[in-house]
C-alpha positions in Angstrom: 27.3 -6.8 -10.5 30.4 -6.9 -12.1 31.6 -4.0 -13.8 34.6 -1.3 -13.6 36.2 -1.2 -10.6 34.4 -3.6 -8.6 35.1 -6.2 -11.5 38.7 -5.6 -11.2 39.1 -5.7 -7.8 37.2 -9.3 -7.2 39.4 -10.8 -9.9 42.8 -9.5 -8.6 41.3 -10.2 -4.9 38.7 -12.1 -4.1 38.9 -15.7 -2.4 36.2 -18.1 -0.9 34.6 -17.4 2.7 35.4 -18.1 5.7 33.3 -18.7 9.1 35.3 -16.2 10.4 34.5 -13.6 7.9 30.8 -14.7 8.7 31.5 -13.6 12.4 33.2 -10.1 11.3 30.0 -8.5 10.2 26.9 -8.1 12.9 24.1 -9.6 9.5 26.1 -12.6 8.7 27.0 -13.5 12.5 23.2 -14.3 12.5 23.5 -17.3 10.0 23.7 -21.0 11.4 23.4 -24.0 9.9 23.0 -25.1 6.5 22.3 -21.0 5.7 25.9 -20.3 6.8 27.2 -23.4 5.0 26.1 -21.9 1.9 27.4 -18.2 2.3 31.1 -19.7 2.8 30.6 -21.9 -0.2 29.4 -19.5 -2.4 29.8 -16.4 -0.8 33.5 -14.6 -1.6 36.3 -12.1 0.1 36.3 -9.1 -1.6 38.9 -6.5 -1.4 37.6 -3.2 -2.4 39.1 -0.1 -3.1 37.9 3.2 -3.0 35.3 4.1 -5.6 35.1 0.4 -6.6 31.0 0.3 -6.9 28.7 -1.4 -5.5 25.3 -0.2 -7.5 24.4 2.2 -9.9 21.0 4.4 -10.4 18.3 2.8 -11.7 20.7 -0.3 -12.8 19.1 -4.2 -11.3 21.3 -5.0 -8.2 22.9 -8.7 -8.8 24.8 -8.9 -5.5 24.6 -8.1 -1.7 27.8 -6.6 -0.3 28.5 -7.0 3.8 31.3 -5.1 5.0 34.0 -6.7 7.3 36.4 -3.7 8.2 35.4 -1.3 4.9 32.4 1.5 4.9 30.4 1.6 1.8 28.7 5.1 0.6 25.2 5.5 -0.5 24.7 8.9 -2.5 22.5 11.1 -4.4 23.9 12.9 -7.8 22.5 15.9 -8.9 21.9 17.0 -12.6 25.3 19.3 -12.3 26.6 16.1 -11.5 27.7 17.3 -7.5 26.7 14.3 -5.2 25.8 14.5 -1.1 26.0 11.5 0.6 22.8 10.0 2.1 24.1 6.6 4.1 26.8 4.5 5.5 27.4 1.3 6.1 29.8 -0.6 7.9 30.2 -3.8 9.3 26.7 -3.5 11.0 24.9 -3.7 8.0 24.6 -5.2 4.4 24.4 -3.2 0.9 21.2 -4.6 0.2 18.5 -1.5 1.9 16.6 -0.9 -1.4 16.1 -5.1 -1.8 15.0 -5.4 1.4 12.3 -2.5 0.3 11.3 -5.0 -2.1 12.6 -2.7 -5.3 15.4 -4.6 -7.4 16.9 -1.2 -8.4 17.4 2.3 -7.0 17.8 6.1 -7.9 20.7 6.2 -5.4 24.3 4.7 -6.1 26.7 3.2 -4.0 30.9 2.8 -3.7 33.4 2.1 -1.2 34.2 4.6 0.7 36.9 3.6 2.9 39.2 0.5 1.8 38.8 -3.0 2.8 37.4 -6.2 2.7 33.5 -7.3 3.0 31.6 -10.4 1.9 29.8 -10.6 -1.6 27.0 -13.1 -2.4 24.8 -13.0 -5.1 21.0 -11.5 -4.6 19.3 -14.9 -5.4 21.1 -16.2 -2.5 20.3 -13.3 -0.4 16.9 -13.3 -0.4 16.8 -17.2 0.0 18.5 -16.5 3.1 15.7 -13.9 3.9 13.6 -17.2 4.5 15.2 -17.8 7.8 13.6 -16.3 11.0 16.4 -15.0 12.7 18.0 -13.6 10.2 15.3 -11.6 8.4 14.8 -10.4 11.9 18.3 -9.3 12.1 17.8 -7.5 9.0 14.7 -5.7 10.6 15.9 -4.5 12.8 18.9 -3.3 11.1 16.7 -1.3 8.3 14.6 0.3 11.0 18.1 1.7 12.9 19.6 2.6 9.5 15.8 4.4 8.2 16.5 6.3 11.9 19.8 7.2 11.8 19.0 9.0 8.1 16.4 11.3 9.6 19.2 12.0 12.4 21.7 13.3 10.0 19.2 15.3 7.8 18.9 17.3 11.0 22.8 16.7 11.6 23.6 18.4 8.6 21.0 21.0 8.3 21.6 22.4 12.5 25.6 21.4 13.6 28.6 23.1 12.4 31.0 21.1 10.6 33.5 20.5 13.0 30.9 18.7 15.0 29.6 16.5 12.0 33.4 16.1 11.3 34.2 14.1 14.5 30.6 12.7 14.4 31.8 11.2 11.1 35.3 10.1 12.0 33.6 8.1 15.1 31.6 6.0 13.2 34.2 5.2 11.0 36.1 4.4 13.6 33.5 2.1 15.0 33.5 0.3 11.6 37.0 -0.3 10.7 38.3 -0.8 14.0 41.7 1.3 13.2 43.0 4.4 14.6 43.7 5.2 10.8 41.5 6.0 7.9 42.4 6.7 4.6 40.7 9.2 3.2 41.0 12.7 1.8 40.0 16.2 2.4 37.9 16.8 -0.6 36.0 13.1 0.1 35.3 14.1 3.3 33.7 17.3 1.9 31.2 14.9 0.1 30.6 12.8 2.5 29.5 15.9 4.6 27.7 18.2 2.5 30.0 21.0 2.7 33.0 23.1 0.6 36.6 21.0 0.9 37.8 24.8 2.5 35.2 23.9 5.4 36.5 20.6 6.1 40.2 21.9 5.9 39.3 24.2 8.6 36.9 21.7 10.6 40.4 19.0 10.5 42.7 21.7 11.4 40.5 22.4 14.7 40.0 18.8 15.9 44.5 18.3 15.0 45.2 21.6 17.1 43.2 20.8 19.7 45.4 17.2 19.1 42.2 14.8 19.3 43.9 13.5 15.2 46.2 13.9 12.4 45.7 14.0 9.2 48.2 14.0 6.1 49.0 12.6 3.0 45.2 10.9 2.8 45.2 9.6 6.0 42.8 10.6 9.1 44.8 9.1 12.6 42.6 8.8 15.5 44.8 10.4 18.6 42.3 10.8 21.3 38.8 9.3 21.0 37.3 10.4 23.9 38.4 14.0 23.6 37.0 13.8 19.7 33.3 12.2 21.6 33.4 15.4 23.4 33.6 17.1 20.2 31.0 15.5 18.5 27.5 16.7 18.5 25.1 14.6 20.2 24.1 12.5 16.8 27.3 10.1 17.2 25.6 8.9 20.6 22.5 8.8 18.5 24.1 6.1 16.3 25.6 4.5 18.9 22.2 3.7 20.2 20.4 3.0 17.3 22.7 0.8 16.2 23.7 -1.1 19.9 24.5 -4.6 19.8 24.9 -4.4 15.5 28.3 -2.2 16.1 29.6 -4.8 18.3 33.5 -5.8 19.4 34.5 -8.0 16.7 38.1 -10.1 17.6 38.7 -7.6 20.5 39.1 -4.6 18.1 36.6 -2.8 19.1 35.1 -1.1 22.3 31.8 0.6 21.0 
């Protein structure tokens, strides 16, 4: 779809893909042949920026976003307009959930999250590419970790303290964008966990005292991984596991 932000960030960024791109994210690694042939030629680079959207509620979805080293942010709205977000994805997955439902349109609505570049195609071509064994396999499997993975942070949110679902959070960003640094503020965090911006403040304070980050002027820097796993509840291993082999090193970047 092209409209807003997205629209104005595909004309001011957006270039042709590449087999390499193709390799970045764990769906599109799956392609071969003729069905990667025709991703790169009419597939595109997009950068995207955060907020740019991806879908709106109840609003047909034209095109199928895969993320190279950006995370993309499925929420709900409610009628006071507040919003809780209800999925990630990242570089293991593709935009397309409520398409590969077999809906064309959904109540949810989705944005960039955190910054970067993914892979656009248009849906048509998507669910030609659907026709392919491996791949629809691929995608399978991918939908049943990410249906999983939503019932785990239901309970995530509803039984750990924030702190916890803070560094659970910041990990699986981590994972995605494969940099120490993500850019992303205090009161986006908040959404993306549920919770008042005064609870994350406090929950960010914790983990940069205890000196597993640092955070300023929008920007979240990984210092200590390990010491933030050990902060983390148990749902970050969770992910990790549903999503083994899909979260994958990509161009020695990553160790997940």
């Amino acid at each position: 779809m092209k409209n807003g932000k997205a629209a104005t960030a595909e004309r001011s960024a957006a270039r042709n893909a590449t087999a390499e791109a193709l390799q970045s994210n764990a769906i599109l690694a799956g392609l071969e042949g003729s069905e990667a042939e025709a991703v790169i030629k009419a597939g595109s680079i997009v950068d995207l920026k955060v907020r740019d959207q991806i879908y709106k509620p109840n609003v047909h979805i034209d095109d199928v976003y895969f993320p190279i080293d950006c995370v993309l942010s499925v929420v709900t709205r409610m009628k006071d307009g507040s919003q809780i977000e209800v999925g990630t994805i990242g570089r293991e997955g593709v935009s397309a959930i409520p398409l590969l439902l077999g809906a064309a349109t959904t109540e949810n609505e989705s944005y960039c999250q955190v910054p970067g570049n993914c892979v656009k195609i248009e849906a048509t071509l998507f669910q030609s590419l659907r026709k392919n064994e491996k791949f629809r396999q691929l995608l399978d499997r991918y939908v049943q970790a990410y249906v999983n993975m939503l019932g785990q942070l239901a309970a995530c949110n509803r039984l750990h303290r924030v702190y916890e679902r803070c560094a659970r959070w910041l990990l699986m960003t981590h994972d995605r964008v494969g940099s120490p640094e993500i850019r992303l503020t205090h009161e986006y965090l908040a959404m993306m966990l549920g919770t008042q911006r005064s609870g994350v403040t406090i929950a960010a304070a914790t983990l940069q005292h205890a000196g597993f980050i640092s955070y300023g002027r929008g920007i979240i820097s990984i210092l200590d991984r390990p010491g933030l796993e050990g902060a983390s509840c148990e749902c970050y291993e969770v992910a990790r596991e549903q999503f083994s082999g899909l979260l994958r090193p990509v161009n020695g970047k990553q160790q997940v």
